[in-house]
N, C-alpha and C positions, 0 to 999 in steps of 0.2 A: 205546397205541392206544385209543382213545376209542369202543369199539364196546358201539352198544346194540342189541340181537334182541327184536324186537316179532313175536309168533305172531299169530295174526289177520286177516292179510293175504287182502283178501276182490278175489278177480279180476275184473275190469270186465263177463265172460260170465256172473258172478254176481246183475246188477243185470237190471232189466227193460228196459232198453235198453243198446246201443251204438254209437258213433258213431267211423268210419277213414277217412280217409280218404289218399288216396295221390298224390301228383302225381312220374308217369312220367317216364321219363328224359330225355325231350325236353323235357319242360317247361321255360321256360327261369330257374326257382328252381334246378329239382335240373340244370340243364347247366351253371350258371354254380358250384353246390356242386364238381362234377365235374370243371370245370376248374381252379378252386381248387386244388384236392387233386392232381389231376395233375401238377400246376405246382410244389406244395409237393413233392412225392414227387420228382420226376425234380432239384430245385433241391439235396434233403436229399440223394440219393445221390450226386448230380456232390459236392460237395462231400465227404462220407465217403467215395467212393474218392479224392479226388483230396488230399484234406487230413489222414484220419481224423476229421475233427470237422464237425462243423454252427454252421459260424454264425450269429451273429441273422438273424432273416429273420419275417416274419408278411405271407404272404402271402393272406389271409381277406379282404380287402376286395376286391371286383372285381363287376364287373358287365356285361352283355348288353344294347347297346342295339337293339332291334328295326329292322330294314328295312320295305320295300312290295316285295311284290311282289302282283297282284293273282290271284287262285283262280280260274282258269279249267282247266274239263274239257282234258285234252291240254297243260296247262301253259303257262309264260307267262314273263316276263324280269323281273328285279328291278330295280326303279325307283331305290330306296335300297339300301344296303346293311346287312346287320346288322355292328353297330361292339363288339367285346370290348375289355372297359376294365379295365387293372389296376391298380392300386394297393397302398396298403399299403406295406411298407418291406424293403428284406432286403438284408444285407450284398453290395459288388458286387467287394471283393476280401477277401484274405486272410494276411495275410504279405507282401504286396505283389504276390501273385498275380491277375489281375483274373477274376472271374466272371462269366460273360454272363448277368447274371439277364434282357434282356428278350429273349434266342435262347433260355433256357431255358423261359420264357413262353408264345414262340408257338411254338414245338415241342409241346410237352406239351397247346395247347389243340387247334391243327391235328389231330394224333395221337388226341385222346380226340374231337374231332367227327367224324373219319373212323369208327370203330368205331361209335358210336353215334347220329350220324345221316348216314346213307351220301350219300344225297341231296342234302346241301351241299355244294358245292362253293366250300372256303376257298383255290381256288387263283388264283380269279377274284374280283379287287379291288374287280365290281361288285355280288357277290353278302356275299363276309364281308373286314372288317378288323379289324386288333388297333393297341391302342398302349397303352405301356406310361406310367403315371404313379408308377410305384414310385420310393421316396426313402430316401435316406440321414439324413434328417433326424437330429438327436439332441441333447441335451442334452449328452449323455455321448461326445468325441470319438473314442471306438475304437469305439466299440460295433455298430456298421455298418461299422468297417473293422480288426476284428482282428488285431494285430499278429501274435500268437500266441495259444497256447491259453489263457494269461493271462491276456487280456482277454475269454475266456468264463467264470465263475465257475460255471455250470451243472457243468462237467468238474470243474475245480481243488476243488472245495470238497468235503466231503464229504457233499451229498446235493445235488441240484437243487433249490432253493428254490419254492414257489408265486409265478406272477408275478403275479396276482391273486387278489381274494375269488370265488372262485364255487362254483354246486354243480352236481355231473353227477350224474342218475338212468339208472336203469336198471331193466328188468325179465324175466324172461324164466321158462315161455315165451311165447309167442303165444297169444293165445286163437285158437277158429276163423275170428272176424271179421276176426282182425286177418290170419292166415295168408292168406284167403280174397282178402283186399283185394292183397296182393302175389302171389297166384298167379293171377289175373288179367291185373294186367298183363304178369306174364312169361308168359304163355299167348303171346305177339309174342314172346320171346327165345330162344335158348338161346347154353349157354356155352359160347366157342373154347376151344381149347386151353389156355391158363392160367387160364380160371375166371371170364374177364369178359364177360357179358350181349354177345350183337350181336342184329339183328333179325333174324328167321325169314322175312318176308314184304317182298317189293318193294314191293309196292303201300301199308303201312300206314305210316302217319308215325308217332313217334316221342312228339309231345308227348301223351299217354293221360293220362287226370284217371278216376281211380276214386274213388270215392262207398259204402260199405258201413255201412249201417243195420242194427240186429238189434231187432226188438221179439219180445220172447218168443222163439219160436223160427224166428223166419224172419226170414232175412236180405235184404233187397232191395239190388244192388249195382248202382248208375246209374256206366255208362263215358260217357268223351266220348273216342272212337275217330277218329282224320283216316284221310282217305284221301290219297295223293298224286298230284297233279296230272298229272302227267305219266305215270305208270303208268294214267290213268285216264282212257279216252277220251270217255266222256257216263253221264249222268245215271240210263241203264237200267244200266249198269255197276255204276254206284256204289250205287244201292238194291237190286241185287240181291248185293253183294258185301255188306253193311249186314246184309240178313233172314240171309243165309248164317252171317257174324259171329256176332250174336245170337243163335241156333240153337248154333252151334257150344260158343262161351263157357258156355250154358244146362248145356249135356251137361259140359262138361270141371269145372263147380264143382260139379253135383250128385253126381260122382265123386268129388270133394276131400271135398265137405262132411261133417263128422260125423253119426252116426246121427239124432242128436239134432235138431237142426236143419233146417232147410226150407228152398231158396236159392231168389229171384226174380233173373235177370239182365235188365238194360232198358240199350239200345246208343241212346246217343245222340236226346235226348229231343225236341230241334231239329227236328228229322226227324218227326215221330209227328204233329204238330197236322196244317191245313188246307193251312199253305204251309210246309211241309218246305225247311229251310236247309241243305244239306249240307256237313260240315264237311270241307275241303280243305287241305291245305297242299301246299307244293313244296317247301321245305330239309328238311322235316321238323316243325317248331314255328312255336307260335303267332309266332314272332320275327319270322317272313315276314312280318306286317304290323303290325311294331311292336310288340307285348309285350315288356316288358323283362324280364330278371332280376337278381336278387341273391345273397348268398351269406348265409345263415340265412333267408330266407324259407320255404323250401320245406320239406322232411319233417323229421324229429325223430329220436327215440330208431327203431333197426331198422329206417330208412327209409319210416315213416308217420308219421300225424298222427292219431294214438288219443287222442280227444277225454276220454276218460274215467280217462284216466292222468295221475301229475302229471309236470310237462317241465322244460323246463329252457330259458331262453332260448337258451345256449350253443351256437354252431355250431362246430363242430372242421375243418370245409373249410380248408385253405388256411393253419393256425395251424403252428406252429413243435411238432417234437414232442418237445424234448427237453426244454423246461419250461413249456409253455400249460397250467395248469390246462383246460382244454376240451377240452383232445385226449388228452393223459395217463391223466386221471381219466376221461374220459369213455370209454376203452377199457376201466380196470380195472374201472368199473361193468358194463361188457358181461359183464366176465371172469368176476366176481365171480359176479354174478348167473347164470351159464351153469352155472358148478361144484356150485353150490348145491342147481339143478335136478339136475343132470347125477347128483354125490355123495348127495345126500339124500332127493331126490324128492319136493319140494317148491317150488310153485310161489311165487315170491318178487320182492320189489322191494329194488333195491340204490341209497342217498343216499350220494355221497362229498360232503364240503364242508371246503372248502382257505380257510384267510386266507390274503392278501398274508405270505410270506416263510414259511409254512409249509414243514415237511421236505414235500414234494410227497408222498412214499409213506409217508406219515404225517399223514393229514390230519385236522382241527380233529374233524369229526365224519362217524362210520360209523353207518350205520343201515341194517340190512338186517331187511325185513320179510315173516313166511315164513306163507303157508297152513296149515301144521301145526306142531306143537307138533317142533322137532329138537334134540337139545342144544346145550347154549350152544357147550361144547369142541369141537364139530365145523366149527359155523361160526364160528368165532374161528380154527378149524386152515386153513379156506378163503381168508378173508379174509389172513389172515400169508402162507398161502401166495404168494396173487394178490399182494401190495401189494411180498413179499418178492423179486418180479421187479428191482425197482427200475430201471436203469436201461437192463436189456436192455427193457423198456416200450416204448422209443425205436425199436428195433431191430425188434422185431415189428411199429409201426405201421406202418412205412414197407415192410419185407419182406413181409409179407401184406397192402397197400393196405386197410388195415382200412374206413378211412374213405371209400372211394372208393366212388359210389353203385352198387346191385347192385339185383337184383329174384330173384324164385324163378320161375327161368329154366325153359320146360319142358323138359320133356327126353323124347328120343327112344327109350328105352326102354320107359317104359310111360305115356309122357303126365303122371307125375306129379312130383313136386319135393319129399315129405316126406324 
């Protein structure tokens, strides 16, 4: 194991600025990341109960082409429709067994748009459609139609090989800015009964864009908050649900924020000049009038975009999790880095970087980089631990939807989410 411990590690709340920020569940980057992953999760378990194994399948390419519908107080009819477009490739039998990769598709995308954005309605072909362009394509003639477990070498062999060069970071924990930037937006959620985010409020849409600045010690965090069409009958409605927002939000982060620290909250900045633009949707997201999405465009490492940390292009939505360097490694980075905090108490940053055909849980180079001086033997005992999961890795991803986007949801108890 090629692990090197660099003490040193100086946290982004350390510098004289910082920069988070966050695009919300609606947004249609993190809806199209969400459905990704949904699609891969529900594809990865039909197959593992129905087979024991997971076939090839990389379903990470897909994308959200935006509708018209136009923003009127009291709501209005969609002109276009929004179109989900998948792609990508993933085995469609198994043994000769056939798998319904595009019923498991639009199941899983329908399913995850119902939860999180209630207001569309995918059941009406003028408002959302799907079509699938996923392919069997291959060089290699089993490898999208395995005969048996054979022709998965990930199983047979004795380790899962890297299927590319890449590296996944990680860090944890949060600094305040970055905490502050996702307990905002989930200030709109809390969690159902198994743990996953829905909206708290009728009237608020979905697609929320947070903004979190820290100079010295005050943080200024600019929302862009929709309200829904239809839930909203005119314009004294809407600015006066807007000052209430803003008011509200102000009180719930100066309760969050640390001692230290000073918070400015500011709701939608459109609104504020001479001719005030109020920002409306009806599905929920910007989609209603064409915004597209993609899958890695949108948030990063802990579901932000911590401007001051180094990233990783790699998006894990939608990737195959029994051998994607991106999704694998990119868990064990979370893991890694979480125990480190958690066992040592040491705030820290965790580099996995995998060649092509690397043992996967043995990868080229480890670097984990830690705030305080901790023995080497302690986190070399972390890291073997983490890495020593090896294949149940696979198993946790898809069991605990690791990768499936999440926000720090509030909660009913005392309003807070630490």
């Amino acid at each position: 194991m090629a692990l090197e411990i660099n003490p040193g590690f100086i946290p982004p709340d350390q510098t004289a600025i910082e920069v988070v920020e966050r695009k919300g569940l609606g947004h249609p980057d993190t809806l199209v990341d969400g459905i990704a992953e949904a699609s891969e999760l529900e594809y990865a378990k039909y197959c593992r109960e129905k087979f024991g194994f997971i076939p090839h399948h990389n379903l990470d390419k897909a994308s959200l082409l935006g509708g018209l519908c136009l923003q009127n107080f009291g709501g209005g009819k969609f002109q276009a429709p929004l179109d989900m477009i998948f792609m990508g490739r993933a085995s469609t039998s198994f043994g000769g067994e056939v798998i319904p990769v595009e019923e498991i598709q639009n199941m899983a995308a329908k399913t995850y748009l119902a939860r999180v954005m209630p207001h569309l309605d995918t059941s009406d072909s003028e408002v959302y459609n799907s079509r699938s362009f996923t392919s069997t394509h291959s060089t290699r003639p089993h490898w999208f139609a395995p005969r048996s477990v054979e022709d998965l070498p990930e199983y047979t062999g004795a380790f899962p090989a890297a299927n590319d060069t890449a590296t996944m970071i990680s860090y944890w924990p949060l600094t305040d800015t970055e905490k502050l930037t996702l307990d905002l937006e989930g200030y709109f959620y809390q969690n159902n009964e198994v743990g996953l985010p829905e909206p708290r409020f009728n009237f608020i849409g979905q697609d929320i864009k947070v903004m979190s600045v820290r100079r010295g010690d005050l943080i200024t965090a600019t929302l862009a908050i929709p309200q829904v069409t239809t839930e909203t009958p005119d314009a004294n409605t809407y600015f006066e649900r807007e000052r209430y927002i803003e008011q509200q939000l102000q009180e719930y982060a100066s309760n969050l924020i640390e001692e230290r620290n000073d918070v400015k909250v500011v709701v939608n900045t459109q609104t504020k000049g001479p001719n005030p633009r109020p920002y409306l949707v009806t599905g929920g997201s910007c989609t209603d009038f064409g915004e597209e999405g993609a899958v890695g465009r949108g948030n990063k490492t802990h579901g932000i975009i911590s401007s001051f940390r180094p990233n990783t292009m790699e998006a894990p939505h939608g990737k195959n999790p029994t051998y994607f360097v991106g999704k694998l490694l990119g868990y064990q980075a979370d893991l890694i880095a979480r125990r480190v905090y958690e066992n040592l108490g040491t705030r820290c940053q965790v580099v996995l970087q995998a060649n092509l055909g690397d043992n996967l849980f043995d990868p080229s180079r480890i670097i984990v980089s830690t705030e305080d001086d901790v023995p080497d033997t302690n986190v070399n005992a972390i890291v073997a631990d983490c890495l020593g999961l090896g294949r149940e890795t696979t198993d946790r991803i898809i069991d605990e939807a690791h990768f499936l986007p999440r926000t720090n949801a509030w909660r009913a108890d005392d309003g807070k989410n630490r």
